[in-house]
NUNU-206355 format. One line per field, with one value per residue (C-alpha): residue in one letter; x negated, y, z. Coordinates in steps of 0.05 Angstrom, whole numbers, plus 5000, padded with zeros to 4 digits. Layout:
// residues N
type <- c(a_...)
X <- c(X_...)
Y <- c(Y_...)
Z <- c(Z_...)
***
This chain:
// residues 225
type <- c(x_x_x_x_x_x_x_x_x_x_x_x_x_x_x_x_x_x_x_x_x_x_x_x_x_x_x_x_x_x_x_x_x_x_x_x_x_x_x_x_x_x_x_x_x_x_x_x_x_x_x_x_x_x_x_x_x_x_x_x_x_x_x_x_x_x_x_x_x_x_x_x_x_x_x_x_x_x_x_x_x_x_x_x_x_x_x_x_x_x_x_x_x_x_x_x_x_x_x_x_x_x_x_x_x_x_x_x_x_x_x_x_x_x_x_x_x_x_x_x_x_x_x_x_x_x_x_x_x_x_x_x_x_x_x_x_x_x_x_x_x_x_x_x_x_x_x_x_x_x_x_x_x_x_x_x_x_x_x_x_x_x_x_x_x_x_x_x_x_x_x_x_x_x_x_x_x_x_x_x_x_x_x_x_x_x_x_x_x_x_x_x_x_x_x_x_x_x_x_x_x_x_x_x_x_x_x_x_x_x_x_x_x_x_x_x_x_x_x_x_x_x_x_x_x)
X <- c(5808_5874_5937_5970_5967_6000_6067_6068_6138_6207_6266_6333_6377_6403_6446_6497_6509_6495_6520_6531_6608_6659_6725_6737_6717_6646_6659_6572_6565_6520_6555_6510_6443_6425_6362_6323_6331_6259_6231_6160_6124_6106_6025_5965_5914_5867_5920_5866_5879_5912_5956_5907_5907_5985_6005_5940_5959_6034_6022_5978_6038_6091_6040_6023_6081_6130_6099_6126_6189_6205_6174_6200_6140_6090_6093_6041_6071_6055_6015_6061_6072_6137_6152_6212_6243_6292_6358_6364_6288_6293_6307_6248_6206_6228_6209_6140_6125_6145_6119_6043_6005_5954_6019_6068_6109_6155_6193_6254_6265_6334_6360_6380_6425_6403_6460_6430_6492_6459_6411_6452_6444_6409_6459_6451_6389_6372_6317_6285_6229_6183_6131_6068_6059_6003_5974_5991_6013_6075_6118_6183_6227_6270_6319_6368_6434_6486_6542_6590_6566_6546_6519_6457_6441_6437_6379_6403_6379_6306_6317_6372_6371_6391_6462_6487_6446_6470_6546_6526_6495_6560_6604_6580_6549_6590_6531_6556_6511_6527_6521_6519_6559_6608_6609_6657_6661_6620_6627_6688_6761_6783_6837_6786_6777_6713_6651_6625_6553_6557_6534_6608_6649_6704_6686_6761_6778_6845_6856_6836_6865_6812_6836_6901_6868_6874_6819_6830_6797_6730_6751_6802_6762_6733_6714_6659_6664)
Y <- c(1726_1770_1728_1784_1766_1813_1785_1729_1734_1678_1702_1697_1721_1773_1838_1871_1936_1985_1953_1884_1875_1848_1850_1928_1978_2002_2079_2086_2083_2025_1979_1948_1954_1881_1878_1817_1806_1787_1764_1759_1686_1649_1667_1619_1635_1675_1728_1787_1835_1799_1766_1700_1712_1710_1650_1608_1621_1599_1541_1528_1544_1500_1446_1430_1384_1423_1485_1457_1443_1502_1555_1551_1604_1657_1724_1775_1826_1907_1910_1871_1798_1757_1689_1656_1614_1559_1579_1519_1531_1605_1608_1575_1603_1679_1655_1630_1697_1739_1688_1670_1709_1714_1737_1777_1807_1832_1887_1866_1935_1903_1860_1879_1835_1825_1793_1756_1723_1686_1652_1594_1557_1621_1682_1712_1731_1763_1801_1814_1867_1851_1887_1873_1934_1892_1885_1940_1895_1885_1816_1806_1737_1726_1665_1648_1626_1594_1632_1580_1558_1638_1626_1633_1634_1694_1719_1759_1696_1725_1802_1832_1898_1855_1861_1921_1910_1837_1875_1917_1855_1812_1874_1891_1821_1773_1736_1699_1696_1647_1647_1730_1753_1796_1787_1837_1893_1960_2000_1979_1974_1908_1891_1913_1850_1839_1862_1924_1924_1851_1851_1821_1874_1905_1975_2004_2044_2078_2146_2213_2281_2329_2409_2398_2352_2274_2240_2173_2114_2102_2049_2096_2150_2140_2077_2057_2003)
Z <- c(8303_8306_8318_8289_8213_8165_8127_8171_8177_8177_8129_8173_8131_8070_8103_8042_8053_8115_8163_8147_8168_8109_8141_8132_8075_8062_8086_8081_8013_8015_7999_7938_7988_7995_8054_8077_8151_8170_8239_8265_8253_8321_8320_8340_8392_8409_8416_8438_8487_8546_8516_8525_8596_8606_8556_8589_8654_8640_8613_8671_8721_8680_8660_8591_8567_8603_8568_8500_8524_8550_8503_8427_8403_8417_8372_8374_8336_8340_8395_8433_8457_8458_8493_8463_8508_8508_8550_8597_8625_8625_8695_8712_8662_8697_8766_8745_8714_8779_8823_8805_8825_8768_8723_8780_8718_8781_8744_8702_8657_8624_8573_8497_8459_8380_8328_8263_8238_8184_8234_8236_8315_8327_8326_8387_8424_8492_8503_8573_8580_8632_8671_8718_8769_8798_8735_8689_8630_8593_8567_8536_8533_8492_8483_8427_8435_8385_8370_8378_8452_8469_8542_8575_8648_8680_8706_8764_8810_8789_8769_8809_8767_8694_8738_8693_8635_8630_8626_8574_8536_8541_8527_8465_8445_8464_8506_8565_8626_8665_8740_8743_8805_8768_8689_8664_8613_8623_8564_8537_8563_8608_8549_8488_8434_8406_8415_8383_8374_8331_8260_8232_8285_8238_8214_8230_8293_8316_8291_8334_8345_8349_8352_8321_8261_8253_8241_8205_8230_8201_8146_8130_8111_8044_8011_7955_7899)
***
């Protein structure tokens, strides 16, 4: 039996427009496109492949209550498996996975940062893509943080190479990693406001000269009923 079950899917929220930001003029000419923001289901075991292997052998490693308290859900999804985990056990839930040695997911590729504003107590979400050299197989966490409490710890303790991608994440997301050695921005300017990459960042920019022509900002530009 697949775990993977076509339309098993959880409704987060309703996204109008192409972008989803309503503090600035629609300049995409979508501004009447209304799209449901879906998310995979948590999935039931067996989850084929070796997936089993992986989930059975962590809850092994963190013990079966502990298990429940530390990971919210399991989604098989496209071929690939996700461990959703709550933020105050990541930590240990990272070390366990490079540690065991019947897991050894030793190679941290980065982190994304995902913004579902209408996922209320669940805004913000990190995503960690993990990898076993020792045993060719692939894992991602992911954890979920409010967006009025946006921190996390950092998982730098575990993977020294999130350093960067953990600046990039709190740069454009807003997502505070707490204990990283040196949390500033990476993209954007020291003084810059905001965050750039979230789903409610204003659409408007600063004008630009470009060969003798200038370029409104982008709410500027043109704007659709």
């Amino acid at each position: 039996m697949s775990a993977n079950t076509p339309g098993d899917r959880e409704i987060i929220g309703r996204r109008r427009g192409m972008f989803g930001a309503r503090d600035s003029g629609d300049t995409s000419g979508y501004g009447r496109l209304v799209r449901t923001v879906e998310a995979p289901a948590g999935s039931t075991g067996p989850y084929g492949s070796y997936f089993d292997d992986v989930i059975d052998r962590l809850r092994e490693v963190l013990g079966g209550t502990d298990f429940q308290h530390a990971i919210e859900k399991v989604v098989v999804a496209a071929g690939e498996l996700t461990v959703h985990v709550r933020r105050e056990r990541v930590l240990e839930v990272a070390r366990a996975l490079r540690d065991d040695a019947a897991l050894r997911f030793e190679l941290c590729l980065g982190v994304n940062g995902v913004h579902y504003p209408e996922d209320e107590g669940r805004e913000l979400h990190a995503a960690y893509q993990l990898r076993s050299i020792t045993h060719t197989r692939r894992l991602r966490i992911e954890v979920s943080i409010p967006d009025d409490d946006p921190h996390m710890p950092s998982l730098y303790p575990v993977y020294p190479t999130t350093d960067w991608h953990e600046r990039e994440t709190y740069d454009l997301f807003g997502i505070i990693f707490d204990g990283h050695p040196s949390l500033t921005r990476i993209m954007m300017p020291d003084d810059w406001r905001g965050h750039p990459q979230r789903k409610d960042y204003p659409l408007g920019g600063i004008p630009v000269e470009y060969k003798g022509a200038r370029i409104p900002a982008p709410d500027q530009r043109r704007t659709y009923g």
